[in-house]
PAZAPA-4460 file (N, C-alpha, C; in steps of 0.05 Angstrom, whole numbers, plus 32768, in hexadecimal, padded with zeros to 4 digits):
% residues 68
    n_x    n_y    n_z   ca_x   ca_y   ca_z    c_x    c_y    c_z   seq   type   mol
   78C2   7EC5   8176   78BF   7EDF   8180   78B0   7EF0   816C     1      X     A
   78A1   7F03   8179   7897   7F0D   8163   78A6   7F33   8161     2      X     A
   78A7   7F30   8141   78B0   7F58   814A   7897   7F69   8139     3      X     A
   789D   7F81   8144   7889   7F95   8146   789E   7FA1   8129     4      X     A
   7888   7FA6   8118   789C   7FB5   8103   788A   7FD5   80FB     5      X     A
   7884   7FDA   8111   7869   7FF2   811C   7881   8004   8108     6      X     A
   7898   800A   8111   78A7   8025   810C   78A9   8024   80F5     7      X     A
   78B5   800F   80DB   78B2   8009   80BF   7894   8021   80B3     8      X     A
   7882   8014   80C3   7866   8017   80AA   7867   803C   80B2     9      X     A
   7868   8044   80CF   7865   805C   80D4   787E   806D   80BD    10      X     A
   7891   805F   80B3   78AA   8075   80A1   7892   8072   8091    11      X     A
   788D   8056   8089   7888   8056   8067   786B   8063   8064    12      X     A
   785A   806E   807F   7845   8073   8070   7851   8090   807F    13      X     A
   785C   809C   8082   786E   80B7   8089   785B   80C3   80A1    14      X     A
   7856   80B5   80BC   7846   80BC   80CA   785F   80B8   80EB    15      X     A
   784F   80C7   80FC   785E   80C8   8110   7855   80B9   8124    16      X     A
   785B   80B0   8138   7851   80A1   8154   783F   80B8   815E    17      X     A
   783E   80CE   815D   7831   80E4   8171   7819   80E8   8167    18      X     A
   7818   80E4   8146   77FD   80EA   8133   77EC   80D1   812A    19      X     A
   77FA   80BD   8132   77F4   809B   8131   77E6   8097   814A    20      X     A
   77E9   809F   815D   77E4   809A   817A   77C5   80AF   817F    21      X     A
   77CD   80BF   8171   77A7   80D1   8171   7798   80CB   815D    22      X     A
   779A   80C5   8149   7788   80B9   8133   777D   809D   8147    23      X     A
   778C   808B   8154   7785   8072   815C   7779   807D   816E    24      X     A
   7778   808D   8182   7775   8093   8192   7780   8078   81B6    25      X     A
   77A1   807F   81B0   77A7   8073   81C1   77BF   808A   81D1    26      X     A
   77D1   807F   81E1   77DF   8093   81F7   77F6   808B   81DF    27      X     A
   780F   80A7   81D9   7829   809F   81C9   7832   8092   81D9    28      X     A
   7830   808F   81F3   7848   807E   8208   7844   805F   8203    29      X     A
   782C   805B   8204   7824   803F   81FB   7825   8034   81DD    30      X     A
   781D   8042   81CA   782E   8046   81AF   7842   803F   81A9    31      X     A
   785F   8050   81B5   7877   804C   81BF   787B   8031   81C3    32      X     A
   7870   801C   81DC   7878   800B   81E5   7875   7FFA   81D3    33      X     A
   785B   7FF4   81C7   7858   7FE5   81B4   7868   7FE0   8197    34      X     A
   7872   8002   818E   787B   8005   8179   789C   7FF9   8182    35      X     A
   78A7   7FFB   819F   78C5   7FF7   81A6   78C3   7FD2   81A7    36      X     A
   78AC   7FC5   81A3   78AE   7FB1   81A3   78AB   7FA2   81C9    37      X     A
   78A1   7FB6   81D9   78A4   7FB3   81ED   788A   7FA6   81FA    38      X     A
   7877   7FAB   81EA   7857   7FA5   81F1   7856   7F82   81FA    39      X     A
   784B   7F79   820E   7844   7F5B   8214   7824   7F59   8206    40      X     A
   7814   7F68   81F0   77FA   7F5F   81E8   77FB   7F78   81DA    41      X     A
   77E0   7F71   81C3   77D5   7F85   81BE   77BA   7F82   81B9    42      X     A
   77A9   7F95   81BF   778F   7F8B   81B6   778F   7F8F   8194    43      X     A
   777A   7F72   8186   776E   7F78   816A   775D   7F97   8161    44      X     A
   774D   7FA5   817D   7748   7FBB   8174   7765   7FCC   816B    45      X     A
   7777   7FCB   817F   778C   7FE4   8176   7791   7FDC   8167    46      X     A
   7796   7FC1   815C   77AF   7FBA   8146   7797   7FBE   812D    47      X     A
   7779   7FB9   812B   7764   7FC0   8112   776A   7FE8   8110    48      X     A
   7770   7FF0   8122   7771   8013   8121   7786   801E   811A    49      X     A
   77A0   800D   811B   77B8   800E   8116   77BB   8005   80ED    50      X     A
   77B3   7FED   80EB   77AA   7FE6   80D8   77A4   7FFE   80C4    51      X     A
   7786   8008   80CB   7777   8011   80C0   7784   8030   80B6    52      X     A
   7794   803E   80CC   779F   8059   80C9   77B4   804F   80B7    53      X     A
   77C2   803F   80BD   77DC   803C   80A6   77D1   802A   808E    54      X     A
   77BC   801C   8084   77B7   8013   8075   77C9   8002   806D    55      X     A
   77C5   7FF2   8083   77DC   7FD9   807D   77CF   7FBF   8083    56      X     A
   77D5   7FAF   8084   77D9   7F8E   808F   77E5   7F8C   80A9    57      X     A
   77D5   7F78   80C5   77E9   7F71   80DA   7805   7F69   80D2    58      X     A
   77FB   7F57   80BD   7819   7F49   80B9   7833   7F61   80AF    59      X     A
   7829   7F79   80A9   783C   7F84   80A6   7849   7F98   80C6    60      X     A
   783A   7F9A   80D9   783E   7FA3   80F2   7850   7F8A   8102    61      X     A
   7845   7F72   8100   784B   7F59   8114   7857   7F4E   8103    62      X     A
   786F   7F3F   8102   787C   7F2B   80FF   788D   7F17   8112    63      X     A
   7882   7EF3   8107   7899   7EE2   8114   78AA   7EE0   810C    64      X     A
   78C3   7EE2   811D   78DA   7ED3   811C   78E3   7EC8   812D    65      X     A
   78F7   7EAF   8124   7902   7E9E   8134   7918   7EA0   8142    66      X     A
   791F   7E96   8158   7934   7EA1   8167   7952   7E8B   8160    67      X     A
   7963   7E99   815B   7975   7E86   814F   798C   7E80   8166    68      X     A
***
């Protein structure tokens, strides 16, 4: 399974879903879904824009884990 650790980077870079979602220029609702772990895809553009505003690594947004 993979988890979304969207909400982690947004504390640690002290940013909000509402101000994350206009810099990327995406909808907060869809934001939301993604960040609740709810998303079935994402595109490499959002996740390079997402990236890019929080100045992070995918690997720090996306992680696998295994289901026990």
């Amino acid at each position: 399974m993979i988890r979304v650790n969207l909400d982690v980077m947004l504390i640690k870079r002290n940013i909000g879903v509402t101000e994350l979602a206009k810099k990327i220029g995406i909808t907060q609702a869809n934001l939301s879904i993604l960040k609740n772990g709810n998303a079935k895809a994402v595109r490499f553009s959002t996740l390079e824009k997402i990236c890019q505003t929080l100045n992070c690594q995918p690997g720090d947004i996306l992680e696998f884990v295994t289901d026990k």
